[in-house]
mmCIF file of the protein (N, C-alpha, C, O) and its ligand, coordinates in Angstrom:
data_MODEL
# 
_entry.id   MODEL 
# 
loop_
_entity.id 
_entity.type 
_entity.pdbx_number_of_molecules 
1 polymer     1 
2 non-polymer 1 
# 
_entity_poly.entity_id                      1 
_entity_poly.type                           'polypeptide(L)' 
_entity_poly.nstd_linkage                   no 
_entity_poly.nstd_monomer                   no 
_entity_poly.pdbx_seq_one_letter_code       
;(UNK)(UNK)(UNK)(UNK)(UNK)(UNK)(UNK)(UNK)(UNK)(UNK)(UNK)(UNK)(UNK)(UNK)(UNK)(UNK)
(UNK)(UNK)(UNK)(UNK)(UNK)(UNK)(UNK)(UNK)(UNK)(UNK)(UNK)(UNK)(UNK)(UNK)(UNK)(UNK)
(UNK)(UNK)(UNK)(UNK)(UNK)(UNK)(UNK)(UNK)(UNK)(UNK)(UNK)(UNK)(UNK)(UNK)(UNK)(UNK)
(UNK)(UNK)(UNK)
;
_entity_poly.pdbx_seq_one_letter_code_can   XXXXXXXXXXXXXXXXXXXXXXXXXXXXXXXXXXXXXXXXXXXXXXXXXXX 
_entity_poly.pdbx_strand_id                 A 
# 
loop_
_entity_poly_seq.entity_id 
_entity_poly_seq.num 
_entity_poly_seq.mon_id 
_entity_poly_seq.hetero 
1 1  UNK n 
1 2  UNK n 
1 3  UNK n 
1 4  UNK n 
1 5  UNK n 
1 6  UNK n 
1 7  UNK n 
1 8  UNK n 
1 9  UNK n 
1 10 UNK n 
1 11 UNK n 
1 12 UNK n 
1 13 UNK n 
1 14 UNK n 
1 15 UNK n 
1 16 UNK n 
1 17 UNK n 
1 18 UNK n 
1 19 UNK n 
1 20 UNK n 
1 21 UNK n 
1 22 UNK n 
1 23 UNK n 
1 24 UNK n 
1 25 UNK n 
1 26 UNK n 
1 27 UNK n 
1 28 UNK n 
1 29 UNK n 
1 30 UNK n 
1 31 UNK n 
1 32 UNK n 
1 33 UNK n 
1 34 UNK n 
1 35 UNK n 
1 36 UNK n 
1 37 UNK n 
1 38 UNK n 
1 39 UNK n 
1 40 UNK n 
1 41 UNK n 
1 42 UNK n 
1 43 UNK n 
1 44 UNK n 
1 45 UNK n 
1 46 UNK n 
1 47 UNK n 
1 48 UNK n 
1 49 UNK n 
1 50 UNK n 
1 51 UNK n 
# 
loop_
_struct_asym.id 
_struct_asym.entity_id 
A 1 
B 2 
# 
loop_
_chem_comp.id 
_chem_comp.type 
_chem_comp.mon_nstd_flag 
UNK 'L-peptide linking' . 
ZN  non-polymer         . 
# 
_pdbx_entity_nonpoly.entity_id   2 
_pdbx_entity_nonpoly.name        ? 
_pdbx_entity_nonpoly.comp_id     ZN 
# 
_pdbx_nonpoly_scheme.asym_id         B 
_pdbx_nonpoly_scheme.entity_id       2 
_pdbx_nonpoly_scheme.mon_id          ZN 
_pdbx_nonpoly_scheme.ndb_seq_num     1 
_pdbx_nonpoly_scheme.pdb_seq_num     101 
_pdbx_nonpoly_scheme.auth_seq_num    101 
_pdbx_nonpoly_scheme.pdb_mon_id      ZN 
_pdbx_nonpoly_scheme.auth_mon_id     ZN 
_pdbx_nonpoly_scheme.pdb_strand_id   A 
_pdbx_nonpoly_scheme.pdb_ins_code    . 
# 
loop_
_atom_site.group_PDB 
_atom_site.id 
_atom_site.type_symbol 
_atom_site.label_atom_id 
_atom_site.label_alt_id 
_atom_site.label_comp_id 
_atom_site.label_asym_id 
_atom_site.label_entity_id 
_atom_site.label_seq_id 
_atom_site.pdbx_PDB_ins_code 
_atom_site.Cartn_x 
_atom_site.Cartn_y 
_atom_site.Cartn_z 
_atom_site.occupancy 
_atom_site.B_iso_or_equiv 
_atom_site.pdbx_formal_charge 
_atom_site.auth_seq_id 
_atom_site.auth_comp_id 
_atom_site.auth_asym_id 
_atom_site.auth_atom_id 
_atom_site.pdbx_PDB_model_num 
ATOM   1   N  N  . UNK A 1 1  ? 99.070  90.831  69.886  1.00 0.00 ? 1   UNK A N  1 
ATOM   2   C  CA . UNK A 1 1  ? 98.595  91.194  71.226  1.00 0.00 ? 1   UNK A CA 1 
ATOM   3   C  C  . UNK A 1 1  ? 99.438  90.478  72.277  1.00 0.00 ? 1   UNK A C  1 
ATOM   4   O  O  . UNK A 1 1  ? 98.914  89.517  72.841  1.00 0.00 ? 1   UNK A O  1 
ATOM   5   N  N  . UNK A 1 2  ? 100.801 90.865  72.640  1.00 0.00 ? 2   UNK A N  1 
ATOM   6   C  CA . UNK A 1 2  ? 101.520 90.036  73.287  1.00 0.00 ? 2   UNK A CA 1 
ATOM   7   C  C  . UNK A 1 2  ? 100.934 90.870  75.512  1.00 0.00 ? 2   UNK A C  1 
ATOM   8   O  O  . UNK A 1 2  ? 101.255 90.313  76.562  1.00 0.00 ? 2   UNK A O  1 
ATOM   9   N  N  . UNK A 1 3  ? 100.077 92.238  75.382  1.00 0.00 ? 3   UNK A N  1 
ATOM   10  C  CA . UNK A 1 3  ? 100.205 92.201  76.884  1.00 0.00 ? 3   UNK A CA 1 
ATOM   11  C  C  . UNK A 1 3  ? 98.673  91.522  76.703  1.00 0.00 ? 3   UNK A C  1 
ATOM   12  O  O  . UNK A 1 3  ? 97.988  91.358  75.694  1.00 0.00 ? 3   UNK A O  1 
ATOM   13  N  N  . UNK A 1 4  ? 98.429  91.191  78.152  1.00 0.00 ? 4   UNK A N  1 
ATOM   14  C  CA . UNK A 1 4  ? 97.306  90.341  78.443  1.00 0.00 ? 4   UNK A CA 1 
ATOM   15  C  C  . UNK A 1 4  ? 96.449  91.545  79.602  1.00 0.00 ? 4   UNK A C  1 
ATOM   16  O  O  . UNK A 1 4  ? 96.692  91.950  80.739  1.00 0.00 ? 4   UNK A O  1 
ATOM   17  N  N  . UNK A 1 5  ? 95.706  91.721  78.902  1.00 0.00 ? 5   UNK A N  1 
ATOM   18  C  CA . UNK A 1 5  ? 94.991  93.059  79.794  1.00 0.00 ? 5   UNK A CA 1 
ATOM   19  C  C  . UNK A 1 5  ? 94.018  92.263  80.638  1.00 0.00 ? 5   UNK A C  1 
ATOM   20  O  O  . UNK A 1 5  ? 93.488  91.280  80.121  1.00 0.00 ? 5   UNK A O  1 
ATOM   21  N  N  . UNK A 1 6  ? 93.668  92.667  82.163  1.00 0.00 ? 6   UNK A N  1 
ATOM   22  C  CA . UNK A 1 6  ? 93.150  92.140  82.162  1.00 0.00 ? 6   UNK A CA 1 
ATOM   23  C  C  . UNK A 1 6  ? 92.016  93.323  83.325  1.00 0.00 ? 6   UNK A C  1 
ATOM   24  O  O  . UNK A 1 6  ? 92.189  94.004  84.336  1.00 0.00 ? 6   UNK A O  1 
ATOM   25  N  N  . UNK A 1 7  ? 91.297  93.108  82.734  1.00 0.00 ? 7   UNK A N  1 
ATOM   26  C  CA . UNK A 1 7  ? 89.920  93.996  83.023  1.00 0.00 ? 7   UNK A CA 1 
ATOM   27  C  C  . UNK A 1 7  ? 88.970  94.127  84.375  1.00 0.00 ? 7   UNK A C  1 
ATOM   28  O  O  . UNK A 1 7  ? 88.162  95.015  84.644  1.00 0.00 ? 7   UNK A O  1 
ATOM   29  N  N  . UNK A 1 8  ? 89.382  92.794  85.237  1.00 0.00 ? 8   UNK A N  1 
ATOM   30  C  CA . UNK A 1 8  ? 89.200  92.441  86.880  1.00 0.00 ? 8   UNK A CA 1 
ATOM   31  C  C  . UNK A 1 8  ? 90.214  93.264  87.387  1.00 0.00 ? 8   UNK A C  1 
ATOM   32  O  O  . UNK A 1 8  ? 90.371  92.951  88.568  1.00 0.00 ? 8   UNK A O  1 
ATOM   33  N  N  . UNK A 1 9  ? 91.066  94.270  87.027  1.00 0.00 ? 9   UNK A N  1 
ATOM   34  C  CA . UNK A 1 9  ? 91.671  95.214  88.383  1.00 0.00 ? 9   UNK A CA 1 
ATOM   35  C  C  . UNK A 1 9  ? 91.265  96.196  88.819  1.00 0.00 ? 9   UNK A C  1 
ATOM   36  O  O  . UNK A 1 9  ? 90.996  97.259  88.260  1.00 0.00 ? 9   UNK A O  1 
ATOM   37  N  N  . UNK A 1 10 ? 91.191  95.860  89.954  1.00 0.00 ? 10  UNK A N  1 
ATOM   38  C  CA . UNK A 1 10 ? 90.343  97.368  90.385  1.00 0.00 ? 10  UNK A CA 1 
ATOM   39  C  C  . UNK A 1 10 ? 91.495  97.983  91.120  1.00 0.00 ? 10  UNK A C  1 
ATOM   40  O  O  . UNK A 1 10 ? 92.103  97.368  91.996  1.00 0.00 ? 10  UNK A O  1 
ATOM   41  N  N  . UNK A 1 11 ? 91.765  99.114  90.778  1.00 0.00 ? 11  UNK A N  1 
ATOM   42  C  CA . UNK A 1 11 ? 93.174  99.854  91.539  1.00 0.00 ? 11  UNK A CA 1 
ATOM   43  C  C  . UNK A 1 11 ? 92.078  100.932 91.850  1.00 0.00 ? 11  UNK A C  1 
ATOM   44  O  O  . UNK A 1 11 ? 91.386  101.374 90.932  1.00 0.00 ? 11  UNK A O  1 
ATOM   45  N  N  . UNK A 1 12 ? 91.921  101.351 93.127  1.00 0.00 ? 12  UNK A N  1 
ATOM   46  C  CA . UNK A 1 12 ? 91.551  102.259 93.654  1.00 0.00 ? 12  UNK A CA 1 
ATOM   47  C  C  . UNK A 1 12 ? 92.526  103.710 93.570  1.00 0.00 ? 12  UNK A C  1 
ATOM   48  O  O  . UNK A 1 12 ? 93.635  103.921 94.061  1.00 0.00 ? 12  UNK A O  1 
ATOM   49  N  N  . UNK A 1 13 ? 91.633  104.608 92.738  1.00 0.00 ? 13  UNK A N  1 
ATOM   50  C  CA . UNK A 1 13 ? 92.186  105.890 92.900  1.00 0.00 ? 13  UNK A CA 1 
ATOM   51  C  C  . UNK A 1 13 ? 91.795  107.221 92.914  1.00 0.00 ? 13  UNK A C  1 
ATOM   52  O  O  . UNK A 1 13 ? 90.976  107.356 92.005  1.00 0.00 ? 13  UNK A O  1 
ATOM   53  N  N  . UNK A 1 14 ? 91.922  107.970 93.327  1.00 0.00 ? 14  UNK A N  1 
ATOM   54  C  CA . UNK A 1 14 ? 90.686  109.419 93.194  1.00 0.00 ? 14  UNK A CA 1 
ATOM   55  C  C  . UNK A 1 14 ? 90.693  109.929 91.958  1.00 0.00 ? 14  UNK A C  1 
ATOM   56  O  O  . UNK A 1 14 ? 91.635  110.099 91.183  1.00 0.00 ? 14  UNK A O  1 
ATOM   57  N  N  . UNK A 1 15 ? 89.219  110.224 91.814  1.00 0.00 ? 15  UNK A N  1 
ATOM   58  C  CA . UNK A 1 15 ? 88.686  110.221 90.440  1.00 0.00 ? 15  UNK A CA 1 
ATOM   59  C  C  . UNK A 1 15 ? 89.208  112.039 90.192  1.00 0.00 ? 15  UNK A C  1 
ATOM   60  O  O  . UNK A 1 15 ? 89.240  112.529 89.063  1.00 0.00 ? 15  UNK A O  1 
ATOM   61  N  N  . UNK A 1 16 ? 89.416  112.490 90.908  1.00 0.00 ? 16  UNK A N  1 
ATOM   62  C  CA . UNK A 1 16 ? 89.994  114.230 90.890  1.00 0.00 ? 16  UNK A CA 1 
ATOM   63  C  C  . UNK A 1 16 ? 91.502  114.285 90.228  1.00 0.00 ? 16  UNK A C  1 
ATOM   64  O  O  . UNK A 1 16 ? 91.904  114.842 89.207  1.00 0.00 ? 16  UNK A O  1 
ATOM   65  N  N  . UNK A 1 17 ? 92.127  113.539 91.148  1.00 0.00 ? 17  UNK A N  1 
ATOM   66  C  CA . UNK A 1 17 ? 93.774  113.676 91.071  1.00 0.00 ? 17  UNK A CA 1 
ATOM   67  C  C  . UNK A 1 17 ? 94.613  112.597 90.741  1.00 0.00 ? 17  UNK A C  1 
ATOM   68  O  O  . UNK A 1 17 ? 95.704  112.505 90.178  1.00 0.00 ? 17  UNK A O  1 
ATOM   69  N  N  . UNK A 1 18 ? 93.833  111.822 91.228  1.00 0.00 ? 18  UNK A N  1 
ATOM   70  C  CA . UNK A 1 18 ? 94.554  110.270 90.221  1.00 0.00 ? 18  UNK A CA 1 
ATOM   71  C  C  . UNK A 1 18 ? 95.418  109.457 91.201  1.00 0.00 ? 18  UNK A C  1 
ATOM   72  O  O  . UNK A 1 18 ? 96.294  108.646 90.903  1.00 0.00 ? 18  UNK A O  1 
ATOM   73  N  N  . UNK A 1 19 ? 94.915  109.909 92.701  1.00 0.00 ? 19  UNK A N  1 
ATOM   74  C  CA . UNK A 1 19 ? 96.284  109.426 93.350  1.00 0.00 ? 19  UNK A CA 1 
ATOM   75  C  C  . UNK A 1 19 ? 96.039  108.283 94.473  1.00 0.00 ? 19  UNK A C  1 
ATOM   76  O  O  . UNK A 1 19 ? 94.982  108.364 95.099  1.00 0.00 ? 19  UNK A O  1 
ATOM   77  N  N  . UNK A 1 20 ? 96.853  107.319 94.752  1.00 0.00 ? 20  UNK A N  1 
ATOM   78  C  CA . UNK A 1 20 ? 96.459  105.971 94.868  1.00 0.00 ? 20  UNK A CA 1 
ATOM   79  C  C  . UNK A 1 20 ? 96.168  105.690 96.217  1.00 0.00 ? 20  UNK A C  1 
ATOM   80  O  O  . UNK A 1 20 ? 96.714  106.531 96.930  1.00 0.00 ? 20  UNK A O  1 
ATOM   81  N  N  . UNK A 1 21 ? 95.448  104.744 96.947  1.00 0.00 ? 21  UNK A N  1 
ATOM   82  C  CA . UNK A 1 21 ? 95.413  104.925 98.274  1.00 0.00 ? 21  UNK A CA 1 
ATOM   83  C  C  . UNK A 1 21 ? 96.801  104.831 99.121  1.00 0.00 ? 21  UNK A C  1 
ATOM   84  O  O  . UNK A 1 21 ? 97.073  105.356 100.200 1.00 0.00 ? 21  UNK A O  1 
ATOM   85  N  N  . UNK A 1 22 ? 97.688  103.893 98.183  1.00 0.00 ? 22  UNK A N  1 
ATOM   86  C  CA . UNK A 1 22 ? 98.858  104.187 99.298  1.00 0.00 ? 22  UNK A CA 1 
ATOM   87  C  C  . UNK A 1 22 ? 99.238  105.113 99.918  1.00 0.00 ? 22  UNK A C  1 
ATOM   88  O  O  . UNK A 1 22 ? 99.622  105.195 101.085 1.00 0.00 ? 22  UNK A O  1 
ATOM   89  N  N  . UNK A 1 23 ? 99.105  106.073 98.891  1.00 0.00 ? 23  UNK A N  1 
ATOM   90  C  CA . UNK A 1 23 ? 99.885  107.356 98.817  1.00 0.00 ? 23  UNK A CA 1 
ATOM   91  C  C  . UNK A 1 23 ? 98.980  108.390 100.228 1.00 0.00 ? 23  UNK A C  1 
ATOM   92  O  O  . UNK A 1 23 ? 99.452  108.797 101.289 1.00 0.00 ? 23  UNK A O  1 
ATOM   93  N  N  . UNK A 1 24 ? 97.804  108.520 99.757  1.00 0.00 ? 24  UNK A N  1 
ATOM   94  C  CA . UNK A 1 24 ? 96.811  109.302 100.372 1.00 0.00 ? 24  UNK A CA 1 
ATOM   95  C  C  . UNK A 1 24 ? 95.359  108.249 100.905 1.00 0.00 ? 24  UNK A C  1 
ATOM   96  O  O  . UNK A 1 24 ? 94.830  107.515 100.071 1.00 0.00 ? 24  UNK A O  1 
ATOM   97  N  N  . UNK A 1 25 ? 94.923  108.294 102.126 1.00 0.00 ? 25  UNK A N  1 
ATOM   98  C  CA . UNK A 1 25 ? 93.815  107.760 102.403 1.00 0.00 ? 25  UNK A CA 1 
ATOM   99  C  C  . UNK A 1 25 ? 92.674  108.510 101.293 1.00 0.00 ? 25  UNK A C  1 
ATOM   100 O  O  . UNK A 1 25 ? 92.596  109.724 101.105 1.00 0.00 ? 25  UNK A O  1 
ATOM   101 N  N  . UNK A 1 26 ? 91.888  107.527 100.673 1.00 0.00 ? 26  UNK A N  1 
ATOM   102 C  CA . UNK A 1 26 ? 90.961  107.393 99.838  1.00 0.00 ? 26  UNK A CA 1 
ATOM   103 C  C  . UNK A 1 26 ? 89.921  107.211 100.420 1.00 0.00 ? 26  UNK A C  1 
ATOM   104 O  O  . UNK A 1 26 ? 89.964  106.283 101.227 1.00 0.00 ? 26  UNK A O  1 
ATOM   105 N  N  . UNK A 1 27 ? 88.164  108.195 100.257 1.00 0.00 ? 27  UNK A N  1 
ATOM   106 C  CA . UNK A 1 27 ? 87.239  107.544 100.887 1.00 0.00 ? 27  UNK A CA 1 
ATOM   107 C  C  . UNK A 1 27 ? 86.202  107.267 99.606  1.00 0.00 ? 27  UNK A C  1 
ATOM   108 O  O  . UNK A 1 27 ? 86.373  107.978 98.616  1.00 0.00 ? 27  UNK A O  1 
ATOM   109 N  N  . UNK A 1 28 ? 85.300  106.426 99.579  1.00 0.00 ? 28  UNK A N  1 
ATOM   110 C  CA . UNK A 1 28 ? 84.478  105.713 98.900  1.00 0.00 ? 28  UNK A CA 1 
ATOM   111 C  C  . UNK A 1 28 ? 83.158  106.400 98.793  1.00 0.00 ? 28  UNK A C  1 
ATOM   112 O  O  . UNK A 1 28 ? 82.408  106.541 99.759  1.00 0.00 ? 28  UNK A O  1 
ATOM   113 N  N  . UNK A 1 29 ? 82.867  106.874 97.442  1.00 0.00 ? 29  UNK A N  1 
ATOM   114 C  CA . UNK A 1 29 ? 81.380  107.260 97.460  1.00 0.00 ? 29  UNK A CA 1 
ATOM   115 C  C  . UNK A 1 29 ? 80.882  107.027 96.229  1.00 0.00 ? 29  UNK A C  1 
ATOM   116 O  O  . UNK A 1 29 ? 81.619  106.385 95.481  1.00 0.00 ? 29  UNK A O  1 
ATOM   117 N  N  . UNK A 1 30 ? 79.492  107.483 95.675  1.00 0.00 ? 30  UNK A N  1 
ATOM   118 C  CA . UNK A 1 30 ? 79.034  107.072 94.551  1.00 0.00 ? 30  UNK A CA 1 
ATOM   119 C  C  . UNK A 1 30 ? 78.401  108.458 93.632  1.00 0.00 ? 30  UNK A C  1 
ATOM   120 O  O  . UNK A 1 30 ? 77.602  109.367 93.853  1.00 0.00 ? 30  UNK A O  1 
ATOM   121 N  N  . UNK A 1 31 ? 79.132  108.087 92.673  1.00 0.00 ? 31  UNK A N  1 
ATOM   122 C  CA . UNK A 1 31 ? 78.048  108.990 91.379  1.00 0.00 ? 31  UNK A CA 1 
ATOM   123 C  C  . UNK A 1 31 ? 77.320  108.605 90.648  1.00 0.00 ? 31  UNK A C  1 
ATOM   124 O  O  . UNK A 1 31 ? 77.818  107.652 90.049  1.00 0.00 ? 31  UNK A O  1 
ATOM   125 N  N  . UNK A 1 32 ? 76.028  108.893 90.229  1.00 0.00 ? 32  UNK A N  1 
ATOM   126 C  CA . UNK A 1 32 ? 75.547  108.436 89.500  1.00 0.00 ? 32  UNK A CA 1 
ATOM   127 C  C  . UNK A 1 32 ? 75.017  107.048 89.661  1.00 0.00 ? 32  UNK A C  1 
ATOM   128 O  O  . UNK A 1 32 ? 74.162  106.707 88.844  1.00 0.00 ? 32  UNK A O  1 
ATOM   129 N  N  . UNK A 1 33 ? 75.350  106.256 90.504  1.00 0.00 ? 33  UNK A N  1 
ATOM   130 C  CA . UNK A 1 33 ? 75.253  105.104 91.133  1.00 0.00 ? 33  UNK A CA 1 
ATOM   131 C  C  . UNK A 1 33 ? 76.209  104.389 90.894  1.00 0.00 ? 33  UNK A C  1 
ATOM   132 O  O  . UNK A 1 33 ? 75.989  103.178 90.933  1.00 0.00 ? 33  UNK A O  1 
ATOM   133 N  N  . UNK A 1 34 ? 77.841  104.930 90.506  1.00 0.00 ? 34  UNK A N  1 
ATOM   134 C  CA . UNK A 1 34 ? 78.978  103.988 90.257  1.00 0.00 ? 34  UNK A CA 1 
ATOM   135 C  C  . UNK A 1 34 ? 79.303  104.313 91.353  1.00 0.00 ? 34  UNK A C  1 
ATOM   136 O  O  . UNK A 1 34 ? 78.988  105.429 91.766  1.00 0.00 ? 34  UNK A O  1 
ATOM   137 N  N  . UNK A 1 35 ? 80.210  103.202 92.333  1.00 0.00 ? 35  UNK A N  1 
ATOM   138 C  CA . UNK A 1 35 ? 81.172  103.685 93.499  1.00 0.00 ? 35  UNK A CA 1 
ATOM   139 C  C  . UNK A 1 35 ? 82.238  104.440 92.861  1.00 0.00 ? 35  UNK A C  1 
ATOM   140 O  O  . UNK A 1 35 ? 82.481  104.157 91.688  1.00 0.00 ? 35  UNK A O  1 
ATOM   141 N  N  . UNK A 1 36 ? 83.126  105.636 93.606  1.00 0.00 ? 36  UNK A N  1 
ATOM   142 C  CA . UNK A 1 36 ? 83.673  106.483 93.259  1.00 0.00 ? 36  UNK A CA 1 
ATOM   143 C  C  . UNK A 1 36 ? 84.576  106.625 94.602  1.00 0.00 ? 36  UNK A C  1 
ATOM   144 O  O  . UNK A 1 36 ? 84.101  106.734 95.733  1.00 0.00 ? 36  UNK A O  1 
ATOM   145 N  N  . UNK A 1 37 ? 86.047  106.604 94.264  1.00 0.00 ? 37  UNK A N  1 
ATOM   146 C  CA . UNK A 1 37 ? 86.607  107.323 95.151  1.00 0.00 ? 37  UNK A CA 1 
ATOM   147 C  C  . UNK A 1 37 ? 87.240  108.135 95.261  1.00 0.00 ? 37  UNK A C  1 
ATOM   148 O  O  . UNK A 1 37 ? 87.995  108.207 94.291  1.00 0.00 ? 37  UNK A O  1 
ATOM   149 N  N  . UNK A 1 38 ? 87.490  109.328 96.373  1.00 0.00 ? 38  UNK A N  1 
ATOM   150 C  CA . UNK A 1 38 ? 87.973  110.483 96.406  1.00 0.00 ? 38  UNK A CA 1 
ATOM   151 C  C  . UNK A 1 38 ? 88.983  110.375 97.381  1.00 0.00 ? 38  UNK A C  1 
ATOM   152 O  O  . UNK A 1 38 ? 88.607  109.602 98.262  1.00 0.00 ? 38  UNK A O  1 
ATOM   153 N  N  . UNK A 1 39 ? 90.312  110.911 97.630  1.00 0.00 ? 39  UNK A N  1 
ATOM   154 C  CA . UNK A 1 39 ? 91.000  111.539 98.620  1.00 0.00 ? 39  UNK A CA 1 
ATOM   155 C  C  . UNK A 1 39 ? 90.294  112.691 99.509  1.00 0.00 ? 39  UNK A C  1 
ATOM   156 O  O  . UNK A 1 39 ? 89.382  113.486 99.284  1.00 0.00 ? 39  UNK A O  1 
ATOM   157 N  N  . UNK A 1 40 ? 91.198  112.398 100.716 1.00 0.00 ? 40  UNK A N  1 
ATOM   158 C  CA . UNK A 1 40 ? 91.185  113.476 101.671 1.00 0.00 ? 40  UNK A CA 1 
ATOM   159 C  C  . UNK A 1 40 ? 91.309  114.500 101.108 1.00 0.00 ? 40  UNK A C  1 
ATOM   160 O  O  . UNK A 1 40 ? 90.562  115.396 101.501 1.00 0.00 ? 40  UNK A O  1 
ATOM   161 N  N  . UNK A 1 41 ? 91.889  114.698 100.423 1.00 0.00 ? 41  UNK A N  1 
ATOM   162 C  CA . UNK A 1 41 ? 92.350  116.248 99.924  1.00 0.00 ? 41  UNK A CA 1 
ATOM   163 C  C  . UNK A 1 41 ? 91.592  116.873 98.858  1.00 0.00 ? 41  UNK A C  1 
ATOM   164 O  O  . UNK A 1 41 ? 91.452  118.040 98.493  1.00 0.00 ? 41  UNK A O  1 
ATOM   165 N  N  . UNK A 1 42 ? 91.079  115.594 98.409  1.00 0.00 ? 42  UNK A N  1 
ATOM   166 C  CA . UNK A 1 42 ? 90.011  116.709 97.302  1.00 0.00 ? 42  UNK A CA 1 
ATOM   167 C  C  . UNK A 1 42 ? 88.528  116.593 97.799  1.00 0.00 ? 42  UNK A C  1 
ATOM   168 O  O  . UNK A 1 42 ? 87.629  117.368 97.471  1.00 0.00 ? 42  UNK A O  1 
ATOM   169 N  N  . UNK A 1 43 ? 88.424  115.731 98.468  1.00 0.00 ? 43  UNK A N  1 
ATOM   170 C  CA . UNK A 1 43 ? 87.138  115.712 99.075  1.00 0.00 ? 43  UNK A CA 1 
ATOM   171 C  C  . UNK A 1 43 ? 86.602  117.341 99.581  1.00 0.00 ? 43  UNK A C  1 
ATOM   172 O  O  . UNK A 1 43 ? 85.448  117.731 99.405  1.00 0.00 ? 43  UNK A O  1 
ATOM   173 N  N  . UNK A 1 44 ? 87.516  118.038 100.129 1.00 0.00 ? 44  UNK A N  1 
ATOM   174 C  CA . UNK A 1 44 ? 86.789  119.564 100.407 1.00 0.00 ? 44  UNK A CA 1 
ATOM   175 C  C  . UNK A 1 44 ? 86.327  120.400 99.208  1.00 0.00 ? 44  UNK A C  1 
ATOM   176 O  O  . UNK A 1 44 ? 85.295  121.071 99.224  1.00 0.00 ? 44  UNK A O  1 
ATOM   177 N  N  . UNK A 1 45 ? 87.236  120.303 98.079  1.00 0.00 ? 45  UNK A N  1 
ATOM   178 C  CA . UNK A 1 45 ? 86.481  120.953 96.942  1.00 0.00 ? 45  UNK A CA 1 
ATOM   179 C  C  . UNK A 1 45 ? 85.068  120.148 96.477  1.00 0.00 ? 45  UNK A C  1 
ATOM   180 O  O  . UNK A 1 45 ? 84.295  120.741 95.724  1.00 0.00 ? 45  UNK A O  1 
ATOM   181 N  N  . UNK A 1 46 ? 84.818  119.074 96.847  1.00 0.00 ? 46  UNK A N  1 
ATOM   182 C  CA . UNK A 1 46 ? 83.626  118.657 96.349  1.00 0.00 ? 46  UNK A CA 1 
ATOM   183 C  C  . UNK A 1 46 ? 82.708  119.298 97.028  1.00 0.00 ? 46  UNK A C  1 
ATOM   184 O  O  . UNK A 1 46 ? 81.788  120.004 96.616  1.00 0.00 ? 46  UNK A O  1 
ATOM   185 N  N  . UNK A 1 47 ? 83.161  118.868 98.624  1.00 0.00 ? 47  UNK A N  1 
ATOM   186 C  CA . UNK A 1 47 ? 82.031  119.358 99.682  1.00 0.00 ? 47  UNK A CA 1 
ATOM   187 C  C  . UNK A 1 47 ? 81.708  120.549 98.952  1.00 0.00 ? 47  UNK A C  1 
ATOM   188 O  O  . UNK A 1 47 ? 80.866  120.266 98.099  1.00 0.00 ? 47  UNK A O  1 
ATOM   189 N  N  . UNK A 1 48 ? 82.026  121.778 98.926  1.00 0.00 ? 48  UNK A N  1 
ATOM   190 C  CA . UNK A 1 48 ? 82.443  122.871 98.502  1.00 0.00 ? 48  UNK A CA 1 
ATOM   191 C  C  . UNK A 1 48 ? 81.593  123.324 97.087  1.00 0.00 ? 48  UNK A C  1 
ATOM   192 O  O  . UNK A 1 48 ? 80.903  124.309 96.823  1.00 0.00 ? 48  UNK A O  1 
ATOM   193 N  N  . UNK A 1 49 ? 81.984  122.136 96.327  1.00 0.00 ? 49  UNK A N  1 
ATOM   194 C  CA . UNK A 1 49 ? 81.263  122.901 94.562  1.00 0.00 ? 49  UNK A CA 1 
ATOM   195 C  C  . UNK A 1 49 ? 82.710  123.079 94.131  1.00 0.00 ? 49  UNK A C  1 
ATOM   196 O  O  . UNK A 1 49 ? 82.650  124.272 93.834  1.00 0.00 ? 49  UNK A O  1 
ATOM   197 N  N  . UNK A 1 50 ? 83.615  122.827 93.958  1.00 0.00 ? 50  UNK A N  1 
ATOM   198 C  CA . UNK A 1 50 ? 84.754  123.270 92.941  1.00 0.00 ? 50  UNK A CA 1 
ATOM   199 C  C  . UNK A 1 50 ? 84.087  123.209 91.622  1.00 0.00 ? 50  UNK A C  1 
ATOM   200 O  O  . UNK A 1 50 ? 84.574  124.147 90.992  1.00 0.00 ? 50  UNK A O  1 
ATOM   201 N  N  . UNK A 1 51 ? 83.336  122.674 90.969  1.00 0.00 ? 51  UNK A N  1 
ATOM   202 C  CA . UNK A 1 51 ? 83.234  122.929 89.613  1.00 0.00 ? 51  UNK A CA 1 
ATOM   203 C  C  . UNK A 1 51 ? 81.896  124.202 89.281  1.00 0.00 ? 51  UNK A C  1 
ATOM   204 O  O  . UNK A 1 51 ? 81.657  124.560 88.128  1.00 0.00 ? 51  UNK A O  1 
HETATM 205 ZN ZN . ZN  B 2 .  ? 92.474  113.560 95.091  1.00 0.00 2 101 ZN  A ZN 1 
# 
């Protein structure tokens, strides 16, 4: 086991597309009662019902 994982990172990224806040403003919400975050950009298919 030479990498050292380490399980305290929290990298914020949208749970849709995978893409990081640098990249795209990310907003913060919850499912299920986990915090969850989404992009701008996919946030309308949620509003919406995409699935
Ligand atoms: Zn997204």
């Amino acid at each position: 086991m030479a990498e050292t994982a380490q399980p305290s990172t929290e990298e914020k990224s949208c749970i849709i597309c995978g893409v990081k806040s640098e990249e795209r403003i990310l907003l913060c919400g919850e499912q299920q009662g986990k915090p969850v975050w989404v992009c701008v950009r996919c946030l309308p298919a949620l509003i919406h019902g995409g699935h």
